[in-house]
N, C-alpha and C positions, 0 to 999 in steps of 0.2 A: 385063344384056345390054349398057346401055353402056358397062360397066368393060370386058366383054370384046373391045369392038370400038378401044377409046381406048387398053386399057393391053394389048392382045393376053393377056389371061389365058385361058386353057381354059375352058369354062361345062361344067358338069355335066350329063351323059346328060340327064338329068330337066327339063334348064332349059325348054324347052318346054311339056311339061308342067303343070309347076309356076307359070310365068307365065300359062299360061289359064284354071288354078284361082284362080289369083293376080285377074286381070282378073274374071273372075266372081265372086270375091268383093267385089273392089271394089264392083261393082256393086250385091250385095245390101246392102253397108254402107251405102251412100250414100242409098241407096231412092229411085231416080228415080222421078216419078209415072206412066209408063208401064209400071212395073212393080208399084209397091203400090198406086196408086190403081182402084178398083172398077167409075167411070166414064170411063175411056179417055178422060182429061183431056188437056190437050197436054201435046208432050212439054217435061219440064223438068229439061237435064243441066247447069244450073251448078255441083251439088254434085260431079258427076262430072266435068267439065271440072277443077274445082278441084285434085280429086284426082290424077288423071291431070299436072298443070301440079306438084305439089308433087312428085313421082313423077319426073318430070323431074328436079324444080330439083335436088332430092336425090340422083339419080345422078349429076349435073355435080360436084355438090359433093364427092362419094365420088371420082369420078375426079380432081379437083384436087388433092383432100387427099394419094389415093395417088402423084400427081407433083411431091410436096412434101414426100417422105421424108424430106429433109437440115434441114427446119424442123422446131424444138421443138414437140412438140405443145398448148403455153400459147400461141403467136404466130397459131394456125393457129383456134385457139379466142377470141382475144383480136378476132381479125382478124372470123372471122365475127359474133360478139355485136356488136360496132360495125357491121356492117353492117345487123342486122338492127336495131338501136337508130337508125340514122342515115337508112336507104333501106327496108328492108321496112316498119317499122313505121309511119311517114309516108304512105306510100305503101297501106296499109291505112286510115289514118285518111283522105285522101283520097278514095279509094273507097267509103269508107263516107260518110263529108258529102255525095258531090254521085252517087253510084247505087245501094249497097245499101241504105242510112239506116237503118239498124238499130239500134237503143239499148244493144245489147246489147256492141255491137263500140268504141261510143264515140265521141266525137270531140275537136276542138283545145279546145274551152273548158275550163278547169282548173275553172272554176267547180261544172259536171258531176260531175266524178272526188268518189272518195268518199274523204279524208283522214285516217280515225280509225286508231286502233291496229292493230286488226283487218287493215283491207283492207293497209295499211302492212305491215305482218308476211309478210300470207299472197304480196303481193308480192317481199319478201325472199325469202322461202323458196323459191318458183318459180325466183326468178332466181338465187338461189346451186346449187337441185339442177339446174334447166336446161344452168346451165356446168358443170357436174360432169358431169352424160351428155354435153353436148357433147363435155367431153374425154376421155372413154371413147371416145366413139365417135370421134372423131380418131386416137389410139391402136391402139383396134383397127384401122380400115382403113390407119395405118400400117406394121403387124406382120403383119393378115395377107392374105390374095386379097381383094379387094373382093367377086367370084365367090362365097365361101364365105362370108364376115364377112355381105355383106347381109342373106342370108336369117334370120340371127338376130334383127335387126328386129322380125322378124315379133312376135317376142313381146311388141310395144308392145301388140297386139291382147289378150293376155291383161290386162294390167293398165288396159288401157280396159275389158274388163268389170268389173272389180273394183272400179275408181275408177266406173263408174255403177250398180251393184248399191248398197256399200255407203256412198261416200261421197253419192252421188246421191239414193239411194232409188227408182232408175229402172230397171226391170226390160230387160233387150232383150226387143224382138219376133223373132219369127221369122226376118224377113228380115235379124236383125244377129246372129243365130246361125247362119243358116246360111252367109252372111259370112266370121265369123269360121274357121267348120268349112274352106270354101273355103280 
């Protein structure tokens, strides 16, 4: 919706539609405890705020990229990785030291992190396929309607079931099936 309003592209009969299936699935993915919890516990949408905030950042990003046709698509990808290496990432370890504090997410002491072959590797490897879909996906909303290209996206949802099925051992519940169906 915001490619169509920033880059005047045509949105598809259906975009309506599709975006409240869309928002509802969001929803069931996230599983706010107003909706999975059994005792009508308070409500708790950080997970969904999160979402919805990445939802944003990502259609800015889609509209920039397609107002930046005339750049290679390695400068545009070169550009964003330092960003998020330089200002997101900080900016996460930040918020995790001093409000989320989660061990999971990590923080500044080097002492922490884990060094061996393994985590070293499997590092690698994220960050070299990372820039690789990054620069697909630079490309694609290059070449073609941001309008049509988005919705292909979607198919991250498929291979999040598959990477928590089989690399996880982590079954989805209901609520991240029916989600996904969304």
């Amino acid at each position: 919706i915001i490619a169509a309003i920033f880059l005047k592209e045509k949105l598809p009969k259906l975009t309506p539609i599709i975006a409240l299936f869309a928002i509802i699935g969001i929803c069931f993915l996230s599983q706010p405890t107003w909706l999975t919890s059994k005792d009508n516990s308070a409500l708790n949408i950080d997970g969904l705020i999160a979402m919805f905030v990445s939802v944003i950042a990502w259609s800015i990003s889609v509209v920039l990229v397609r107002t930046a046709q005339e750049s290679h698509f390695l400068q545009l990808s070169i550009v964003s990785s330092g960003q998020t290496l330089l200002i997101s990432f900080p900016i996460l370890l930040l918020l995790n030291e001093f409000v989320l504090v989660d061990e999971r997410i990590g923080g500044f002491n080097a002492n922490d992190w884990e060094w061996d072959y393994k985590s070293i590797s499997i590092m690698i490897a994220i960050g070299f396929n990372g820039f690789a879909a990054l620069c697909l996906n630079v490309v694609g909303f290059q070449y073609g309607d941001a309008t049509k290209v988005g919705w292909l996206e979607y198919i991250a949802i498929v291979f999040t079931f598959i990477y928590q099925i089989f690399l996880f051992d982590d079954m989805p519940d209901i609520f991240e099936i029916i989600g996904a169906i969304l």
